[in-house]
Every structure is written in C-alpha cells, then in structure tokens.
DRENDO-1510 file (C-alpha; in Angstrom, 1 decimal, always signed):
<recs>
REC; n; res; u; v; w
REC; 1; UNK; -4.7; +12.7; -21.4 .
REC; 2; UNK; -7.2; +13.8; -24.1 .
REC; 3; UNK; -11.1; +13.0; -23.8 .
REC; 4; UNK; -13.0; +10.5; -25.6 .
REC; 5; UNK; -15.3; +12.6; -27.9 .
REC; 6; UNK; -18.5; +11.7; -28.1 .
REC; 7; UNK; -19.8; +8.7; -29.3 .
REC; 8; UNK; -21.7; +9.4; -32.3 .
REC; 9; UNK; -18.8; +11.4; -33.5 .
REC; 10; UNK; -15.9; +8.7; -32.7 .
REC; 11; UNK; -17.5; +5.7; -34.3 .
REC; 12; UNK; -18.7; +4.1; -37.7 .
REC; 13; UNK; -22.3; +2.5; -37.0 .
REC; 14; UNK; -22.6; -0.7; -39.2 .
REC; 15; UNK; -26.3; -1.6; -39.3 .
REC; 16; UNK; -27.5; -5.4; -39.9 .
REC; 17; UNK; -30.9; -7.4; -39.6 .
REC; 18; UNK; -31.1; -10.3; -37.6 .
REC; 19; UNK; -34.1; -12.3; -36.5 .
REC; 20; UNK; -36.2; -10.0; -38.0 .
REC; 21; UNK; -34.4; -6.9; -35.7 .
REC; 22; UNK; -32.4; -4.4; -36.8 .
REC; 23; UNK; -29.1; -4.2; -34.7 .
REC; 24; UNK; -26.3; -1.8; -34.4 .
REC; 25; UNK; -22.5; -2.5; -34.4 .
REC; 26; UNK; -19.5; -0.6; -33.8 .
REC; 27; UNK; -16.9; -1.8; -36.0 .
REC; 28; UNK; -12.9; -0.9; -35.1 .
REC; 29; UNK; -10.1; -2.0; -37.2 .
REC; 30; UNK; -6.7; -3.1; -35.4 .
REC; 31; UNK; -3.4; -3.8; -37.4 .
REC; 32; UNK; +0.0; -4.3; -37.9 .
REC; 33; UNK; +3.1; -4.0; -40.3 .
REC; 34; UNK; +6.6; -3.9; -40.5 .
REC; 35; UNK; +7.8; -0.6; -42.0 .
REC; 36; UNK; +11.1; -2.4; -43.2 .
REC; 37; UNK; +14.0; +0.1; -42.2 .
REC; 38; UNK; +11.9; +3.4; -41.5 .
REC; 39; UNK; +15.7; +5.2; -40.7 .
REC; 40; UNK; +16.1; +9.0; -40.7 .
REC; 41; UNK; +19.0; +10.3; -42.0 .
REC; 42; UNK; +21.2; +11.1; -38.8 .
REC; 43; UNK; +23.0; +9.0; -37.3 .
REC; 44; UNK; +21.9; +8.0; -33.4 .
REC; 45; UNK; +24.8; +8.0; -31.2 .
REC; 46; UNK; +25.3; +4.2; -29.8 .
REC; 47; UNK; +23.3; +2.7; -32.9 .
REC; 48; UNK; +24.2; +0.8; -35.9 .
REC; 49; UNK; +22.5; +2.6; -38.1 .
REC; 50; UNK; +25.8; +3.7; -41.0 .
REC; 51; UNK; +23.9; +1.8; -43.6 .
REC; 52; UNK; +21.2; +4.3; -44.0 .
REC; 53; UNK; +23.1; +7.4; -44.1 .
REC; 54; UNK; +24.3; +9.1; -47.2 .
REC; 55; UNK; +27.7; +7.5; -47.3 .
REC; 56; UNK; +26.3; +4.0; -46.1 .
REC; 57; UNK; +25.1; +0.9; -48.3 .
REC; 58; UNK; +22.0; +2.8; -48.9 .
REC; 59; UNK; +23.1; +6.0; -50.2 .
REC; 60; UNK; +20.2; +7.1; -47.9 .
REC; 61; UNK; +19.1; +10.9; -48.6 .
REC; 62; UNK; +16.1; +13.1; -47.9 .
REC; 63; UNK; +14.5; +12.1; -51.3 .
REC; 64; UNK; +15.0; +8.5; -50.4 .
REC; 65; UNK; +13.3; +9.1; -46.8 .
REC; 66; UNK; +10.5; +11.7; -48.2 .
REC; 67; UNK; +9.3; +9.1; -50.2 .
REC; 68; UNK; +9.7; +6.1; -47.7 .
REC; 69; UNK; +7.2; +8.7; -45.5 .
REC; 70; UNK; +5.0; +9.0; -48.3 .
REC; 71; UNK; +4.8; +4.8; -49.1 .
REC; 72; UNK; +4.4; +4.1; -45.5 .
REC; 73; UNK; +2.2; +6.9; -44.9 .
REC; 74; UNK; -0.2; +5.5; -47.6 .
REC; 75; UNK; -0.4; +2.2; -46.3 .
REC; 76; UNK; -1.2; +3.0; -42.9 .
REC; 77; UNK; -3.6; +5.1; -43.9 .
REC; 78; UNK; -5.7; +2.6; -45.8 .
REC; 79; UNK; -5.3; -0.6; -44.0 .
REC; 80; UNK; -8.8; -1.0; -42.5 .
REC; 81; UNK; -10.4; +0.8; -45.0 .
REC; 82; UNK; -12.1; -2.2; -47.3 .
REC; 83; UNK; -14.6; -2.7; -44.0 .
REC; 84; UNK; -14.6; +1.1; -42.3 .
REC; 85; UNK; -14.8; +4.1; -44.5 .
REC; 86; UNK; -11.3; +5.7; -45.7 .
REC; 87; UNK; -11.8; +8.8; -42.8 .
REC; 88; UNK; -12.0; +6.1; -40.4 .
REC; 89; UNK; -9.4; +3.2; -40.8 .
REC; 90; UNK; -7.5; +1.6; -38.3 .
REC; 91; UNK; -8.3; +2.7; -34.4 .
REC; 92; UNK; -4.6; +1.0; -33.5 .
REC; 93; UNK; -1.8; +0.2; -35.9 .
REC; 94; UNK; +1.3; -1.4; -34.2 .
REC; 95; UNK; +4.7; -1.0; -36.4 .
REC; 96; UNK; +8.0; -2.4; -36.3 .
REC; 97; UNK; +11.6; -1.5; -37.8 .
REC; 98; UNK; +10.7; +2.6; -37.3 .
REC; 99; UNK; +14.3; +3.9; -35.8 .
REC; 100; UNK; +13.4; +6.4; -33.5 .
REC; 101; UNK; +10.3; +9.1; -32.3 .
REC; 102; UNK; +11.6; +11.6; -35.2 .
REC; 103; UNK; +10.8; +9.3; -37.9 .
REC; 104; UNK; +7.7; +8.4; -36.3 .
REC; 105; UNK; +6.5; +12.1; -35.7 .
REC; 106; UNK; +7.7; +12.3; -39.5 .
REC; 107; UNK; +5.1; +9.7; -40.3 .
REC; 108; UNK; +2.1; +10.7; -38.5 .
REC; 109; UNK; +2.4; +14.2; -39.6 .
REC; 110; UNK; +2.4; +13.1; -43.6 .
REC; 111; UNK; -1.2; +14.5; -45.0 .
REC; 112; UNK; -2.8; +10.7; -44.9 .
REC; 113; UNK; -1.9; +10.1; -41.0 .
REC; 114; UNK; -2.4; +13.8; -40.1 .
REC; 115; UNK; -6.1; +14.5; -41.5 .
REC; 116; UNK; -7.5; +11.4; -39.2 .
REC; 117; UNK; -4.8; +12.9; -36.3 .
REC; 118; UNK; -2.1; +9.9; -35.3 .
REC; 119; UNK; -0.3; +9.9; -32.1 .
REC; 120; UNK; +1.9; +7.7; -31.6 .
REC; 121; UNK; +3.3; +5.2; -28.2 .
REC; 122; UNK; +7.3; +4.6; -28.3 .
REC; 123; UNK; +10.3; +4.0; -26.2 .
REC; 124; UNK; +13.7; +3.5; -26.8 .
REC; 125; UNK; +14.9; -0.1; -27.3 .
REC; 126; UNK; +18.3; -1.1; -26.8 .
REC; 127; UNK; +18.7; -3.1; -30.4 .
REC; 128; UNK; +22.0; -2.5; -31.5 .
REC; 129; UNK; +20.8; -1.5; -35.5 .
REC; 130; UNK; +18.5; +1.0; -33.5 .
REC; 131; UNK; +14.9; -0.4; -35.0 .
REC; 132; UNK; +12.6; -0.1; -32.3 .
REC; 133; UNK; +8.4; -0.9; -32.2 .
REC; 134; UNK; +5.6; +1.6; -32.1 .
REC; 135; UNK; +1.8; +2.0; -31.9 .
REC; 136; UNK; +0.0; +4.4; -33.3 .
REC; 137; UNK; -3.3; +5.1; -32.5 .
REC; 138; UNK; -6.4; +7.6; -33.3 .
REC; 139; UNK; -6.7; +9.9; -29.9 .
REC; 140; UNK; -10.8; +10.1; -30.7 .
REC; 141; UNK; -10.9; +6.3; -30.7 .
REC; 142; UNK; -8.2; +5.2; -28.2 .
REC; 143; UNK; -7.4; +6.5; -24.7 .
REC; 144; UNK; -3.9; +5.6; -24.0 .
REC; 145; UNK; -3.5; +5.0; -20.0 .
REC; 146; UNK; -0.4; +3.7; -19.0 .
REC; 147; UNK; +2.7; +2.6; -21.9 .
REC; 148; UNK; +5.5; +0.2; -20.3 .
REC; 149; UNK; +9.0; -1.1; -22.5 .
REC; 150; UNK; +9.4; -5.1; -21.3 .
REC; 151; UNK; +12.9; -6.0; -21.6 .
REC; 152; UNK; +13.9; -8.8; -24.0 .
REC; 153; UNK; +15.8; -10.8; -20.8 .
REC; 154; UNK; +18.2; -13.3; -22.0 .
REC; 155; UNK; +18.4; -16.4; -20.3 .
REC; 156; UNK; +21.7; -18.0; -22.1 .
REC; 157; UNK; +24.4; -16.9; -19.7 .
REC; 158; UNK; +26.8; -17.0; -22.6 .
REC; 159; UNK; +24.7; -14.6; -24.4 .
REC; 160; UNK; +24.4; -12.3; -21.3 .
REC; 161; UNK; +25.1; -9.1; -23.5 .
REC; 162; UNK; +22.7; -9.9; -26.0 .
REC; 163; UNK; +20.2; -6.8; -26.8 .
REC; 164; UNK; +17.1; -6.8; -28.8 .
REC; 165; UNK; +13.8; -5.2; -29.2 .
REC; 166; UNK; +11.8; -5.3; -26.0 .
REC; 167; UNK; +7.9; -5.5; -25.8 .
REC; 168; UNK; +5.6; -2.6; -25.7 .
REC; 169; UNK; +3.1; -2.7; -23.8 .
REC; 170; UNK; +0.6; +0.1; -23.9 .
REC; 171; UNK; -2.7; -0.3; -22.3 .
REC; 172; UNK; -6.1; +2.2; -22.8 .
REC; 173; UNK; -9.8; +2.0; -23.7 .
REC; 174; UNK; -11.3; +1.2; -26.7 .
REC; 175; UNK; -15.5; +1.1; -27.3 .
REC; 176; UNK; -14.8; +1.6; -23.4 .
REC; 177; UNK; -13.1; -1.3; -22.3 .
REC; 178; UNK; -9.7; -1.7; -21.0 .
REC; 179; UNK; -8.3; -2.9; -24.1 .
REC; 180; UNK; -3.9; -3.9; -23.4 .
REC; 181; UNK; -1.6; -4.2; -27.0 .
REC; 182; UNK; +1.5; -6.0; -26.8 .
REC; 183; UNK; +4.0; -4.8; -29.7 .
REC; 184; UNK; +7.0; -7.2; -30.4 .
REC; 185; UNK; +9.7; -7.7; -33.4 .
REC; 186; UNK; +10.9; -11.2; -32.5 .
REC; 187; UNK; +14.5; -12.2; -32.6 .
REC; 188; UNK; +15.7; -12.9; -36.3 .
REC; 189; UNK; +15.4; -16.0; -38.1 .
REC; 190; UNK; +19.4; -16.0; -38.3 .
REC; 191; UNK; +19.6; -16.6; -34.7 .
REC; 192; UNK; +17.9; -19.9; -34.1 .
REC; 193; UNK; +14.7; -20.9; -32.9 .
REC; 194; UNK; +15.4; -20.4; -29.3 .
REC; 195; UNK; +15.4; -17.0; -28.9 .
REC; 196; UNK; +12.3; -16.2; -30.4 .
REC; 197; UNK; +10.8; -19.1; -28.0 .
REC; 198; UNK; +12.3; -17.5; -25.1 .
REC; 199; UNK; +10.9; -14.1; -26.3 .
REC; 200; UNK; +7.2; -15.9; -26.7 .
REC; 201; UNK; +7.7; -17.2; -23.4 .
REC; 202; UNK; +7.9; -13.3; -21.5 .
REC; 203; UNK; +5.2; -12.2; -23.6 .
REC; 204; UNK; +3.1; -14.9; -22.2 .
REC; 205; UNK; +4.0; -14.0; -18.6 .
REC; 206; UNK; +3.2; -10.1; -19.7 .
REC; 207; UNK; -0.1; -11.5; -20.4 .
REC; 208; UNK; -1.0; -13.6; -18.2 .
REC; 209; UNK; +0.1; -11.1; -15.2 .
REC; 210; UNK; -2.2; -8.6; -17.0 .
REC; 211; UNK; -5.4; -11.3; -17.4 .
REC; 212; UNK; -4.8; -12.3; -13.6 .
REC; 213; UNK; -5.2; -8.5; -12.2 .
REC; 214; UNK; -7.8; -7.9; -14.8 .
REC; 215; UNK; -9.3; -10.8; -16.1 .
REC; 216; UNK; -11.7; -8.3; -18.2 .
REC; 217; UNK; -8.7; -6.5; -19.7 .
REC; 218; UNK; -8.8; -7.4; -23.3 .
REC; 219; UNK; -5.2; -8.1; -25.0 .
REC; 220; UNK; -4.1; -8.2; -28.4 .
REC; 221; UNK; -0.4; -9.3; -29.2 .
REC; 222; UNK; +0.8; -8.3; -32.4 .
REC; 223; UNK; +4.4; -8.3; -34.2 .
REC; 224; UNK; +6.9; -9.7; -36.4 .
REC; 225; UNK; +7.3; -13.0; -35.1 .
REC; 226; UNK; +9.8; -14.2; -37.4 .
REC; 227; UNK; +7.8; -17.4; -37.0 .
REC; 228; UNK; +4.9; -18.9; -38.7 .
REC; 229; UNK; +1.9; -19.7; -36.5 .
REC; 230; UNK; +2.4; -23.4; -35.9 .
REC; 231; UNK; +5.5; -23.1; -35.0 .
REC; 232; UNK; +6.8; -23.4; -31.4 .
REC; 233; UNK; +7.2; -20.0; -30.3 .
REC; 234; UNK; +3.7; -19.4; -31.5 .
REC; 235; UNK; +1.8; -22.3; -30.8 .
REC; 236; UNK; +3.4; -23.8; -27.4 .
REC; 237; UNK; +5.3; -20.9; -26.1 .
REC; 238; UNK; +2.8; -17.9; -26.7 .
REC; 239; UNK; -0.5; -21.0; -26.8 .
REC; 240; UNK; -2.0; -19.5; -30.0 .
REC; 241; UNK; -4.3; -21.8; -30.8 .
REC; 242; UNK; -5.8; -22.8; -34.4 .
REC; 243; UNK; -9.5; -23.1; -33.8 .
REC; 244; UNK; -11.5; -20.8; -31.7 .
REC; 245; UNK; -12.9; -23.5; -30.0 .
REC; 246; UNK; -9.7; -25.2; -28.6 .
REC; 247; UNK; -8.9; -21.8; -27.1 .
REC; 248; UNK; -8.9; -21.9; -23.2 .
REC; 249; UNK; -9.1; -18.7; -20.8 .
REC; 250; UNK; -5.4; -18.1; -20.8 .
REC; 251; UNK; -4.9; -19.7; -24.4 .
REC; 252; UNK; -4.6; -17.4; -27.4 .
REC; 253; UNK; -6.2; -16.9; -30.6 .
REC; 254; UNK; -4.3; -17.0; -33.4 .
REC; 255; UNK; -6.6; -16.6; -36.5 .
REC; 256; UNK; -3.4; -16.9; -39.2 .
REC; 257; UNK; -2.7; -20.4; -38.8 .
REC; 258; UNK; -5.4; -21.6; -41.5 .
REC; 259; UNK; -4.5; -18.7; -43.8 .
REC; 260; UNK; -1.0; -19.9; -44.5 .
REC; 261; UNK; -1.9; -23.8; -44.0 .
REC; 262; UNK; -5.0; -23.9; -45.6 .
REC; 263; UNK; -5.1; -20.7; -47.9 .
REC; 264; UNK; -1.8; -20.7; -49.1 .
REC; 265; UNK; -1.4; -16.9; -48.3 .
REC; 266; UNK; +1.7; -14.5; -46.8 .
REC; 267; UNK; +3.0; -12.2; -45.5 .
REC; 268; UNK; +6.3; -12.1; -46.8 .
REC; 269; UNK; +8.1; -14.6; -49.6 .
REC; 270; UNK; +11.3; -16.3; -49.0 .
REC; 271; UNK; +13.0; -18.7; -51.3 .
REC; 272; UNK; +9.5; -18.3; -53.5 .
REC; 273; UNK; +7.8; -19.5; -50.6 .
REC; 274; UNK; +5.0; -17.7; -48.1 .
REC; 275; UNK; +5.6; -17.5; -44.6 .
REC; 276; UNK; +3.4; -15.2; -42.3 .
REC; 277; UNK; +5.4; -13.5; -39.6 .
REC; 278; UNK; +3.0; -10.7; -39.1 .
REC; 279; UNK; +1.1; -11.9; -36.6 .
REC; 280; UNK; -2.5; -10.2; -34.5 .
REC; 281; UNK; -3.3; -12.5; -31.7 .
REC; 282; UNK; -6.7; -12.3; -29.5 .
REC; 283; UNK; -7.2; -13.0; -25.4 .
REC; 284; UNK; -10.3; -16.0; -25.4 .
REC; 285; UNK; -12.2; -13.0; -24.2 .
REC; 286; UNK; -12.2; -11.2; -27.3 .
REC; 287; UNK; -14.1; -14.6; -28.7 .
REC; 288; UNK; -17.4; -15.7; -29.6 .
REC; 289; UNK; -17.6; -19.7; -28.7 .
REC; 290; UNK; -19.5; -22.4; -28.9 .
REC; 291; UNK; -21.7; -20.8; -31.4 .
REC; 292; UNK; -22.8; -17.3; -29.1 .
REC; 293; UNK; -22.6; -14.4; -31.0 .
REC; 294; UNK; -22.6; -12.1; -28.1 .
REC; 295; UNK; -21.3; -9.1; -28.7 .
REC; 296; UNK; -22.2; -7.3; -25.9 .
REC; 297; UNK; -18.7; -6.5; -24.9 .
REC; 298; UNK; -15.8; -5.9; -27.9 .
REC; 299; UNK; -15.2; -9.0; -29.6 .
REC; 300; UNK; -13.3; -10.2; -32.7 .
REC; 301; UNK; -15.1; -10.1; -36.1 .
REC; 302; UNK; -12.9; -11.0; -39.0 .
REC; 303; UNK; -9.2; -11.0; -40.3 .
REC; 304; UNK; -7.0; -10.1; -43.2 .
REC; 305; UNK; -4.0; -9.7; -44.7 .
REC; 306; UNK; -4.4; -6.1; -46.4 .
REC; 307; UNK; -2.9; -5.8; -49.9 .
REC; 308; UNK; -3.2; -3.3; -52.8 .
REC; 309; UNK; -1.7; -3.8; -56.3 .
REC; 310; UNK; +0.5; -1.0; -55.5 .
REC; 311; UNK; +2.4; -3.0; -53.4 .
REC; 312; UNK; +3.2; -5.9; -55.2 .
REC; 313; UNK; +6.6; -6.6; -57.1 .
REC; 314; UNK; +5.4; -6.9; -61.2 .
REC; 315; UNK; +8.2; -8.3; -62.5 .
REC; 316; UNK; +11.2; -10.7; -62.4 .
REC; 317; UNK; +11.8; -13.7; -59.9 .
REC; 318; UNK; +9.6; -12.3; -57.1 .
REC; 319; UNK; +6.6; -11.3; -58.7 .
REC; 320; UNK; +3.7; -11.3; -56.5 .
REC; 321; UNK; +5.8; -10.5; -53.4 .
REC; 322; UNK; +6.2; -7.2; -51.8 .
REC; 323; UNK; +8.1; -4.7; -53.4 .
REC; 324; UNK; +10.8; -3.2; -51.1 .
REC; 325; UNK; +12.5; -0.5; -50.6 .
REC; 326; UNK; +15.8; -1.9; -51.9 .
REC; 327; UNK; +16.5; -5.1; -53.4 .
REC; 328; UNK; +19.6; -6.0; -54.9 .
REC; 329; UNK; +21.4; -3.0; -54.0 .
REC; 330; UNK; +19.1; -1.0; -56.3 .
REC; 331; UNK; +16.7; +1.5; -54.6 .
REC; 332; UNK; +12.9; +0.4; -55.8 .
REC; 333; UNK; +11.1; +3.1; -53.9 .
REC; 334; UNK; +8.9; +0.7; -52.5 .
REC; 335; UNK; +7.0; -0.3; -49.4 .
REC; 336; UNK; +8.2; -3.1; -47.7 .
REC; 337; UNK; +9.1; -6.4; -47.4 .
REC; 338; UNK; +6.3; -7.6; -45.3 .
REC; 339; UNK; +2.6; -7.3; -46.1 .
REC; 340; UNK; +0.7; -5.8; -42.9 .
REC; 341; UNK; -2.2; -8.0; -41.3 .
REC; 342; UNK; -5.7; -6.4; -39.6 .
REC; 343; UNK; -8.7; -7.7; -37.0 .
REC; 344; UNK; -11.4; -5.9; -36.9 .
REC; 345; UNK; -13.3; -6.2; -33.8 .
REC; 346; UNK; -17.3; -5.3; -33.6 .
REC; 347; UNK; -19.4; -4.4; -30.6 .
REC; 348; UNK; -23.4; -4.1; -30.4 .
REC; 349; UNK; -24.3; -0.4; -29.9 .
REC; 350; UNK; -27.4; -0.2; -27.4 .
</recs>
C-alpha cells in the first residue's frame, strides 16, 4: 500500500475569513458517472458483450473505443474542477457500465487521468452483458485499505438465477479519516421497481454493519440508481432523506432530491423529461446540523451536477440532453447518456 505524501503536497488549501479570523480548509471533490458502455473490443468469455465487437450492432472498432477513452478520459478529468484547481480534481470518482480492468487500465492511463496518476478499485461482477462498477481514486489523496464485491442476493425464488452488478465496497482514508464508498448500478428500470428496492435494501445492511463497528467510519453511497431520489428504493429502502435536518444517525443524506423537485435539473432525459439517477449519498456524520458549522472532522460542503457544453446534444428532439455515444443506430462519438454528479467535502486545516 502506497504512503500518504505529505500534507502540504496532497492538498488544495482554500483560505476564508470568518469572525474576523482567517481559517483554513481542505477542500476534496467526490463524484460519480456512468461511462455508458465503456466495452473493449474482445469478447470476454461467459459475457454478453457481441454488441460491441466489430461484427455486433455497434460495428465497435479501435477508433470507436480510442475515442470513447478520450471522451471519458476528459470528463473525469475535469469533474471537480470548477471548485479545486484542474491538477487537482476529484480525490474519488466512482464509475459504472466499464466492462472489465482492461478498459479501466485503458482509461486511467489516457494523458488527462495519467498526469494526476489514477488507480483504480474493481472486481468482477457476474452481470450477464459484462458491465461491472469501479472507483478510481488519486493514490496521494486516498489510501485504499481493504475493497470487498457484495453480491446482488435475490430474494424471489422464481428468480433464483438472476445476476446483476453487486456492490463495491472499498474502504480507505481520506483527510485521515476512515472514509467507506459504496459503488452500485441498480437493477434496470425494465425490471420493476422491486429489484432495485431489494438492492437498496443490502446496501443499507452494508452500511449500517459498517456504522455499527465503526460508528466514525464515514460512508458515501454513490451509483446509478435507476431511481429518482423520492422514490422508494431511495427514500424508504436506502432512508435518504430530503433535508439535512430530518436526517437521523443511521438515516442518509441525499442532497439530489430538491435539485430535480425543486430545480428542475437531470441527470439523464427520458421521454423529454429529467430524471436523476446518478446519485452521491452522505452518512449523518458527514453533516453539519442544526446550524454548527463544525468542520473539525470531513464534512459535506456543496453538490453538483457537472456539465460542460461539450457534452450536450445541439440539435434535433433531445437538445439539451447528453450526447451519447450512439443513438439511433448512428455512432455520435459522444460521452454518455448520463451527466455525472460531485460532493465536495471540506475540512478545517489546524
């Protein structure tokens, strides 16, 4: 396991005045997105993954995947970057639909990952299509400790055999704190409502085992739910709450609730309307309440759902949304279908 470097070279020092005091923060930024088919082009023994080969629906290539690297590559790369400077970005990026550790070694080692020096946490799922979940991370700003593949467990005994992605877990210290990420791609929206409940369900026993060895451990569950935040599997299932202040010690955060109720805003378009799958959740103690701005310990600063015009479909039906890879049959070189989400998280430097 690599060493932490040393502070003053591993962090980006935001300086404020309050109460007549000047005070330092360390500011890290954590985020997710959904890579939308990051597929190599060999097939993986066992895995439904004919579409994205040359002779498949696709017509997928190494020009087609060269420049999926290079899209991907970019966006990870700035996410984070309109708070911390663009050498810094995002200490943790969680990522979903990547097929295998190829494509993700691929990724990291595109000039934009490489120069800040991505690693990256995976296991192999058993989904069927072969689309598993990932986290990278930044080695000077993360120590990764101990990573652990959950099992999606189905509880329909007429569904025995069904497989999906399972939930990475991957626990390490960031600003020095145990810090636990929980990296999911929920059951599709094709398959009803149940499934995705049932997955919300185990991740809230993964998290509340963790919290109840380690009530200190800090945990951040982050994915494509293929749900919006109020519904069920979010709010019930997983208790992601609305408001900071309803949020209880084994409660959840979940700060994208008023950004698609009240803002309006997306993650993804269906049908011409928003939805926000792409989810960043926050253990209560990650929280300022009841008005305390102690930040002392790591705690959650602010939220958004990162965007550049690059990214954006200019033309036709779905202007405004993401532009894809493919739509329509037609390859569009694009980025994805989802737009990714980031926290950043502060802590006082004394």
């Amino acid at each position: 396991m690599r060493r932490l470097f040393p502070l003053f070279l591993m962090l980006f020092v935001v300086s404020i005045v309050a109460t007549a005091q000047q005070r330092k923060f360390n500011v890290y930024a954590v985020g997710f997105y959904n890579l939308e088919n990051l597929f190599d082009t060999c097939h993986d023994t066992g895995k439904n993954d004919f579409e994205f080969l040359a002779n498949g629906s696709y017509k997928w290539n190494g020009i087609k995947y060269s420049n999926k690297l290079a899209n991907m590559s970019r966006v990870l790369a700035e996410m984070g970057t309109d708070v911390l400077p663009s050498s810094v970005g995002c200490a943790l990026i969680g990522v979903s639909e990547v097929e295998n550790a190829r494509a993700l070694s691929d990724l990291i080692a595109q000039p934009a990952l490489a120069a800040r020096g991505y690693q990256f946490c995976h296991i192999e799922g058993p989904d069927r299509r072969g689309v598993d979940c990932a986290l990278l991370y930044q080695p000077k700003l993360f120590e990764v400790k101990s990573v652990h593949l959950h099992p999606y467990v189905q509880t329909l005994e007429k569904d025995s055999a069904y497989k999906t992605r399972g939930f990475l877990t991957v626990n390490g210290v960031l600003a020095g704190e145990s810090v636990t990420v929980i990296v999911n791609h929920l059951p599709s929206r094709f398959n009803g409502s149940f499934y995705r409940e049932q997955g919300a369900k185990q991740i809230t026993v993964i998290k509340d085992s963790i919290l109840r060895e380690s009530p200190a451990t800090k945990i951040i569950v982050m994915g494509d739910m293929n749900d919006d935040p109020m519904d069920k599997s979010m709010a019930v299932e997983l208790r992601g709450k609305r408001y900071i202040k309803d949020v209880e010690p084994m409660d959840m955060y979940n700060p994208w609730w008023n950004v698609l109720v009240k803002d309006g805003k997306g993650t993804l378009m269906y049908d011409g309307r928003w939805n926000l799958f792409d989810q960043i959740l926050l253990s209560s103690n990650l929280l300022c309440k009841a008005g305390v701005k102690d930040y002392s310990t790591l705690k959650y600063l602010k939220h958004q759902i990162f965007t550049r015009d690059y990214m954006l479909q200019t033309e036709g039906k779905y202007k405004g949304s993401p532009k894809r890879t493919h739509a329509g049959g037609v390859w569009l070189n694009g980025f994805s279908d989802h737009f990714p989400t980031v926290v950043y998280l502060v802590k006082e430097l004394k």
